[in-house]
LOGUKE-533324 format. One record per residue (C-alpha): residue number from 1; x, y, z. Coordinates in pm, whole numbers, plus 50000, padded with zeros to 5 digits. Last residue first. Layout:
# LOGUKE-533324
+------+-------+-------+-------+
| resi |     X |     Y |     Z |
+------+-------+-------+-------+
|  NUM |     X |     Y |     Z |
...
+------+-------+-------+-------+
# end
This chain:
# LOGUKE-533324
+------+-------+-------+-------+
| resi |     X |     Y |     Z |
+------+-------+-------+-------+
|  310 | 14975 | 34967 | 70645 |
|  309 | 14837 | 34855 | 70290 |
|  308 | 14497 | 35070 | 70378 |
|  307 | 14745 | 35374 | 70367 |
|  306 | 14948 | 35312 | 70114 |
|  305 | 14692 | 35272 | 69844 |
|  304 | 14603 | 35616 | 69942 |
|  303 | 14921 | 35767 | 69941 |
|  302 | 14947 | 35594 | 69576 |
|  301 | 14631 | 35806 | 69481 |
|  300 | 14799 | 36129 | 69619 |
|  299 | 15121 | 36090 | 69394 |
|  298 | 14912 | 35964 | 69074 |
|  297 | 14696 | 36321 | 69144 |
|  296 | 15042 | 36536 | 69084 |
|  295 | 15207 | 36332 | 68816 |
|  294 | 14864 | 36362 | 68613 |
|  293 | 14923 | 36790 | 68647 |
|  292 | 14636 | 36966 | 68845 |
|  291 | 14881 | 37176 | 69001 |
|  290 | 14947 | 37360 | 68648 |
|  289 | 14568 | 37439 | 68646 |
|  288 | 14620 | 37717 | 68829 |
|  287 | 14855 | 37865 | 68685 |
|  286 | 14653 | 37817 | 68331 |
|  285 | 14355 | 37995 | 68517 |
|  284 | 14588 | 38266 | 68656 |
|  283 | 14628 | 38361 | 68294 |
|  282 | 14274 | 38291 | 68170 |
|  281 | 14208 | 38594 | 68465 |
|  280 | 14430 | 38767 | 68317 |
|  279 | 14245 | 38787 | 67991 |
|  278 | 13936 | 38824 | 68134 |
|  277 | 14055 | 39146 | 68271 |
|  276 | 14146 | 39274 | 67963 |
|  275 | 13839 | 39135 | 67807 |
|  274 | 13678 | 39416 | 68019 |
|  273 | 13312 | 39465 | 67893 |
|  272 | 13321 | 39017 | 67754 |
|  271 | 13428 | 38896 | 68067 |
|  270 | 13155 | 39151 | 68240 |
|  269 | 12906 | 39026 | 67982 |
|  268 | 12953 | 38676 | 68063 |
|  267 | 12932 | 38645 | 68429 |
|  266 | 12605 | 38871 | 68407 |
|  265 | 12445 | 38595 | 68155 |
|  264 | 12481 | 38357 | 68364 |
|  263 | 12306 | 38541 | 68672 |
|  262 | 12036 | 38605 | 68452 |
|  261 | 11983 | 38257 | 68329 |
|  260 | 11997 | 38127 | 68635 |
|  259 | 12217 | 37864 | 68854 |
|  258 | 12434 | 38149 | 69021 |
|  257 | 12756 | 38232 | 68929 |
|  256 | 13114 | 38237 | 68991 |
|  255 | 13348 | 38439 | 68774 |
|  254 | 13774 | 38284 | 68699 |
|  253 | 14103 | 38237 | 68826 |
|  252 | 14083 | 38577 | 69021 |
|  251 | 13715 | 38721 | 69022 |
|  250 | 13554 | 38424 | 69204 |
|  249 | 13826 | 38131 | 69319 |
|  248 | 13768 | 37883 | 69146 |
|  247 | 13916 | 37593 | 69343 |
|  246 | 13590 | 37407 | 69476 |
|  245 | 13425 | 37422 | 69173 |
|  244 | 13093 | 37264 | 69292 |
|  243 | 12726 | 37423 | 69236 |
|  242 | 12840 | 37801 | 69301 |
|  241 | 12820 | 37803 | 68904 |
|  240 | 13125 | 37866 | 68643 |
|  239 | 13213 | 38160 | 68413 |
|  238 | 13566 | 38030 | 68274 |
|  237 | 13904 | 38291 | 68130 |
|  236 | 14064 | 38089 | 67893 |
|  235 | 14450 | 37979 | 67906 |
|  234 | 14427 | 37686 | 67711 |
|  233 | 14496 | 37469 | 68050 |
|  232 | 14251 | 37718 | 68177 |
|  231 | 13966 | 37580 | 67957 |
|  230 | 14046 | 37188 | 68025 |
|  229 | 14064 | 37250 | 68400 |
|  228 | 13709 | 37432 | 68362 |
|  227 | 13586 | 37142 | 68157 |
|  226 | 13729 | 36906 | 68432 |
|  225 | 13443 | 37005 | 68601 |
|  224 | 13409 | 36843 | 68954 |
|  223 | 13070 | 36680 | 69084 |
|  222 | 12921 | 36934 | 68911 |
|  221 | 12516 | 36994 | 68998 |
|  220 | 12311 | 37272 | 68836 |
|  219 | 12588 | 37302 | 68588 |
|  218 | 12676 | 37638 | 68371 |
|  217 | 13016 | 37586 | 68273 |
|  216 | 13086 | 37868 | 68094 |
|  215 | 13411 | 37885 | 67867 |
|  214 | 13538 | 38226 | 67691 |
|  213 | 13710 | 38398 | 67402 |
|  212 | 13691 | 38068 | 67203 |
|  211 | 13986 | 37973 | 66963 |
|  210 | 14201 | 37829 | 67172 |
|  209 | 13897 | 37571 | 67375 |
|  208 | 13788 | 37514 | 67021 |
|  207 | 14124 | 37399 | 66908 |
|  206 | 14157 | 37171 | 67199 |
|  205 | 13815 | 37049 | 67112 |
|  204 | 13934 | 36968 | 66754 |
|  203 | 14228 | 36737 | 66853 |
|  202 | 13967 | 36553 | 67088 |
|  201 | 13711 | 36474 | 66814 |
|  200 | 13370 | 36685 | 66817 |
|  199 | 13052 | 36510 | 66919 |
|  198 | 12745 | 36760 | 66857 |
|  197 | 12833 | 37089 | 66715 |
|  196 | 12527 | 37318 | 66818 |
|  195 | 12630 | 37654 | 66703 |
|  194 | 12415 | 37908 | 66852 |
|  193 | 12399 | 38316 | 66759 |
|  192 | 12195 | 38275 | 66450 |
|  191 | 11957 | 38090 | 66610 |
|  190 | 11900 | 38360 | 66835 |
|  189 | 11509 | 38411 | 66836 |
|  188 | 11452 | 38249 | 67149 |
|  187 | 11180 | 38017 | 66982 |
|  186 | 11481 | 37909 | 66763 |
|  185 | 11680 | 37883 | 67006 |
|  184 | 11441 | 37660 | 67207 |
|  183 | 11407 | 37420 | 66931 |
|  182 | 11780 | 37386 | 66931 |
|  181 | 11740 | 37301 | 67286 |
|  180 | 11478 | 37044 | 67263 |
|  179 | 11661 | 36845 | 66980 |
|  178 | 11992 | 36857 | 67269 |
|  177 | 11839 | 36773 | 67531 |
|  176 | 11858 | 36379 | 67521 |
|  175 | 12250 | 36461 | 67465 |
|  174 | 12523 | 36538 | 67294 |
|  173 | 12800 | 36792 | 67297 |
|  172 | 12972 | 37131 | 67180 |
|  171 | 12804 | 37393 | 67186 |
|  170 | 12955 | 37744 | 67064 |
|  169 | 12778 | 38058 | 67130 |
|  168 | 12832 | 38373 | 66946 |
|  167 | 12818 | 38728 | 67005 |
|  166 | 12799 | 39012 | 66785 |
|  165 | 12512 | 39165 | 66937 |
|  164 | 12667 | 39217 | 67229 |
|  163 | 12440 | 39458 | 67475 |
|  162 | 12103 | 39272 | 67365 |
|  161 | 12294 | 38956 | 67296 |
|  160 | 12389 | 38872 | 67650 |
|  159 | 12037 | 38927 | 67735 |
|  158 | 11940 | 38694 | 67452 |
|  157 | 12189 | 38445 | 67571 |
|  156 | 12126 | 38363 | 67882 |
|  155 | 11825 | 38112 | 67821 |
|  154 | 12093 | 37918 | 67617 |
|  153 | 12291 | 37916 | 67907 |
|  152 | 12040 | 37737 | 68113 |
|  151 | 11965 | 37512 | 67853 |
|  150 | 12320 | 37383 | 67848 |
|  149 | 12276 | 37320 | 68265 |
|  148 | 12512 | 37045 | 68298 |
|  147 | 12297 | 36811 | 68507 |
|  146 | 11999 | 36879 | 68314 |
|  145 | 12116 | 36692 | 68026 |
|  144 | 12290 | 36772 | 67690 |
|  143 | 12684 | 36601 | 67773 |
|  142 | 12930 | 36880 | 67782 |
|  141 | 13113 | 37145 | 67638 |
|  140 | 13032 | 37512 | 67637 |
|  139 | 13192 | 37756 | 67451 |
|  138 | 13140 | 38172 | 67403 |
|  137 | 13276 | 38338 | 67091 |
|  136 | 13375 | 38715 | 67066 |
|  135 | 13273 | 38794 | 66704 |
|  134 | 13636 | 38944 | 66594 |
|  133 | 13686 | 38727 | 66248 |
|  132 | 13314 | 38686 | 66179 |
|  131 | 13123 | 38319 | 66296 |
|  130 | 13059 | 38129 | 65962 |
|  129 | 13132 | 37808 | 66150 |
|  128 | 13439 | 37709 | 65925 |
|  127 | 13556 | 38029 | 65937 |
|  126 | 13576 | 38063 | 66302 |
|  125 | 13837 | 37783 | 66308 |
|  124 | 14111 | 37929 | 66136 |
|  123 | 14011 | 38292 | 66255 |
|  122 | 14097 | 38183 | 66586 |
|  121 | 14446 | 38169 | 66547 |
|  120 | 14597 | 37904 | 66679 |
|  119 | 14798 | 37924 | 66982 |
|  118 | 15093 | 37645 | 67178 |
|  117 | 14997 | 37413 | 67479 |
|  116 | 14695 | 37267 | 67523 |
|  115 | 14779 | 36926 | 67490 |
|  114 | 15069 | 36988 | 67729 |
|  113 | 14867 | 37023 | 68021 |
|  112 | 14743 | 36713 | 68033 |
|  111 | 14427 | 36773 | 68313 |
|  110 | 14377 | 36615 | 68646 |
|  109 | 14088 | 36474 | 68853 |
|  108 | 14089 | 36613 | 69177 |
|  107 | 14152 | 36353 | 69511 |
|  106 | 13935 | 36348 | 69831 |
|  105 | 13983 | 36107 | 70085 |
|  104 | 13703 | 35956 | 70276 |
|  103 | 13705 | 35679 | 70499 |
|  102 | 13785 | 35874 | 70824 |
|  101 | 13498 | 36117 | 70761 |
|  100 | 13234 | 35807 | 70751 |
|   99 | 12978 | 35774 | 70506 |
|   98 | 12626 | 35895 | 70588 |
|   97 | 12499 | 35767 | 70252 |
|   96 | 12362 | 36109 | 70159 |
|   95 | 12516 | 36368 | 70353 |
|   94 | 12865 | 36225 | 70373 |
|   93 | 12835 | 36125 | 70022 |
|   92 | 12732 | 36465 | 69915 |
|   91 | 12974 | 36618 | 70162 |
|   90 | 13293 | 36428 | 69962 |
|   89 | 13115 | 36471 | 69604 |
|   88 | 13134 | 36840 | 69665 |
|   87 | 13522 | 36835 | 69851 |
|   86 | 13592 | 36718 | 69518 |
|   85 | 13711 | 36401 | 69283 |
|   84 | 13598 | 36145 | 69585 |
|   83 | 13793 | 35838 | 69665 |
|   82 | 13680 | 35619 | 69919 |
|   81 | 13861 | 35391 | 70129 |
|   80 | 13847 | 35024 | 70269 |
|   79 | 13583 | 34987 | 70059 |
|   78 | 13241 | 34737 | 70107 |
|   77 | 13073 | 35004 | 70213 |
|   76 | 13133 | 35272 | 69964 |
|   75 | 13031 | 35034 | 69651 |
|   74 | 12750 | 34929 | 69864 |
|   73 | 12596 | 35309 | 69904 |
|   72 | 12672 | 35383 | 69508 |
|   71 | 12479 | 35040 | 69477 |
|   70 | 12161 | 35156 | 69638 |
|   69 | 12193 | 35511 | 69436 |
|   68 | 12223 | 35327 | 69137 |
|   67 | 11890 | 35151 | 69245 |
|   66 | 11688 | 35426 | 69341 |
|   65 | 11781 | 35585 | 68980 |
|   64 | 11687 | 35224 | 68849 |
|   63 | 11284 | 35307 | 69014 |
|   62 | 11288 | 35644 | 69253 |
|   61 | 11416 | 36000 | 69186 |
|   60 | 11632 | 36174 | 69411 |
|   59 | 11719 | 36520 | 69215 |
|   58 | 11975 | 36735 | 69260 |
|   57 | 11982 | 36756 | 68890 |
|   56 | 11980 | 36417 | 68824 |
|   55 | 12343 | 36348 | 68764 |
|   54 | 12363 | 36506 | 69120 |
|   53 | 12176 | 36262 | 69315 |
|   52 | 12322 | 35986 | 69134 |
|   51 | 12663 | 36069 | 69246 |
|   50 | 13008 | 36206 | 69109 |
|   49 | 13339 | 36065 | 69034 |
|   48 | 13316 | 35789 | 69325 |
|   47 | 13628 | 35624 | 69344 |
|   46 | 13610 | 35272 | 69533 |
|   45 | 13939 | 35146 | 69690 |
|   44 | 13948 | 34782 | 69841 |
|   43 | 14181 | 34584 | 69974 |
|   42 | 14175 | 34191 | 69927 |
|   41 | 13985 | 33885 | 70129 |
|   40 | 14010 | 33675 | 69812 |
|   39 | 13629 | 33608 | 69749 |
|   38 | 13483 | 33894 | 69961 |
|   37 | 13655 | 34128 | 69804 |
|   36 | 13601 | 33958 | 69468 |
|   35 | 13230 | 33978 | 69484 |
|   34 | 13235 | 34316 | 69692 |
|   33 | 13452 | 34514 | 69439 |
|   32 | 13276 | 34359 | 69126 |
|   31 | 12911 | 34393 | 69285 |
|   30 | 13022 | 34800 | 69267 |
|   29 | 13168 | 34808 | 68988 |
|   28 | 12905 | 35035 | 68787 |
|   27 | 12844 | 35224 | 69106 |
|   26 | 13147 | 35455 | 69018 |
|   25 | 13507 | 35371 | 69010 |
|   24 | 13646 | 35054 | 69105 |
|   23 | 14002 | 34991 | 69264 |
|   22 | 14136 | 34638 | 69381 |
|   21 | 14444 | 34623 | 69579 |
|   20 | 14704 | 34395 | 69666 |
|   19 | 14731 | 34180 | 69366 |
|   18 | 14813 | 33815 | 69347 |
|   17 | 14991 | 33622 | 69074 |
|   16 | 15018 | 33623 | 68719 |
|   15 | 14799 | 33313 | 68646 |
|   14 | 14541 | 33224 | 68907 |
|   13 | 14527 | 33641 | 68950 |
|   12 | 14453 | 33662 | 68536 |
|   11 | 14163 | 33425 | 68597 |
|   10 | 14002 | 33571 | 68898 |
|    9 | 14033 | 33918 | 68784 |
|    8 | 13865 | 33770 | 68466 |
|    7 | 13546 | 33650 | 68661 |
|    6 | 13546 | 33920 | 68878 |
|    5 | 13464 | 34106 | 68587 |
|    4 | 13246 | 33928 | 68437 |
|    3 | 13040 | 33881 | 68717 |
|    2 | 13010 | 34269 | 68711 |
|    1 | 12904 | 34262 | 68361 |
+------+-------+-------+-------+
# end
């Protein structure tokens, strides 16, 4: 795939002209960069969005995951700079490939506000899910693996249930979990709670995010969470873990929590005791999330490419 690439560059470059920069993101380009780097001598950017380590759960595992992590090293050293999405991913790759300060630059993803402008009412997507008019729902979204931490939520939930019976959870995602998890419900006992809604198009996630009362994030490892952008941008108070999130800040813009069930559970029954306050905190959320606006993170990539162009 890689040769590929390089390959094409190659052609359209013969035809259109030269570029200045090349820019790969994640391991997967990583023989790209170098092959055409070292080809036509050109500057290099590599974005790293999260690492291997943290897709496994913190985890360094050996065989293919030794691998990525081999070519996660190479995409960094053959750049001229190195894009991280949060000040997590920038100490990771300090701490694991020993990467120097002066080549790092961190830059957030962003979030289209305007998608999520404008309310539904709830009610309108409740019904389909057979969830009762004022059952407070909970969402998560995100791939089924251990990274995100579904099943740690899921363990959450009876204790959540116990002083809200009412409560429902929606899921929305796939994964290699995701049989294992609706197993787990059922052992649980709170089947009836869990909606596990697979792949859902983009137009109905938005609605999801407006008709939920909440968002948890519950990762053991998050490189950055655009989730949380994507629940503030509908206004949503978020219950997020101490493993990244950088810019929620705990009991303003949102709760931060620890990686267990019982921890998880606490962030959501205090948003659900005092919706008021959860409320304004899905207020300052949206605030928040206005400086993660496209314009905004095209502005610090182009400072980048400046940079190595000086």
């Amino acid at each position: 795939m890689c040769h590929s690439f390089a390959y094409h560059f190659f052609q359209t470059e013969n035809v259109s002209g030269t570029f200045d920069i090349i820019h790969g993101h994640d391991w997967m380009t990583a023989n790209a960069l170098a092959e055409i780097r070292n080809a036509r001598n050109k500057r290099t950017v590599f974005t790293l969005h999260s690492t291997e380590y943290g897709r496994c759960g913190n985890v360094f595992h050996g065989g293919q995951s030794r691998e990525i992590r081999n070519l996660e090293w190479y995409g960094g050293f053959v750049a001229d700079k190195i894009i991280t999405t949060s000040e997590t991913i920038k100490k990771e790759a300090k701490w694991i490939y020993n990467f120097e300060d002066w080549k790092l630059a961190m830059i957030p993803n962003g979030v289209s506000l305007y998608k999520f402008n404008g309310f539904i009412d709830p009610w309108s997507v409740k019904k389909w899910h057979n969830v009762g008019v004022w059952d407070p729902v909970c969402l998560f979204v995100g791939r089924m693996v251990v990274q995100k931490g579904a099943d740690l939520l899921l363990e959450a939930i009876p204790s959540v249930l116990a002083e809200f019976p009412n409560a429902k959870f929606f899921f929305i995602g796939d994964g290699h979990m995701r049989r294992g998890l609706e197993h787990r419900a059922r052992q649980l006992g709170v089947p009836r709670a869990c909606r596990f809604l697979g792949y859902v198009l983009e137009s109905d996630l938005v609605n999801f995010y407006k008709a939920c009362d909440m968002v948890c994030v519950p990762s053991r490892n998050e490189p950055f969470g655009i989730v949380a952008l994507e629940a503030w941008a509908a206004g949503k108070p978020i219950v997020v873990t101490h493993n990244g999130f950088d810019y929620v800040w705990h009991d303003v813009n949102g709760l931060k929590v620890y990686d267990y069930p019982n921890s998880i559970a606490w962030g959501i029954k205090s948003l659900l005791g005092n919706l008021g306050k959860a409320n304004w905190m899905g207020a300052n959320g949206r605030r928040t999330a206005e400086g993660f606006s496209w314009d905004n993170i095209a502005r610090m990539t182009m400072g980048v490419y400046e940079e190595i162009l000086r």
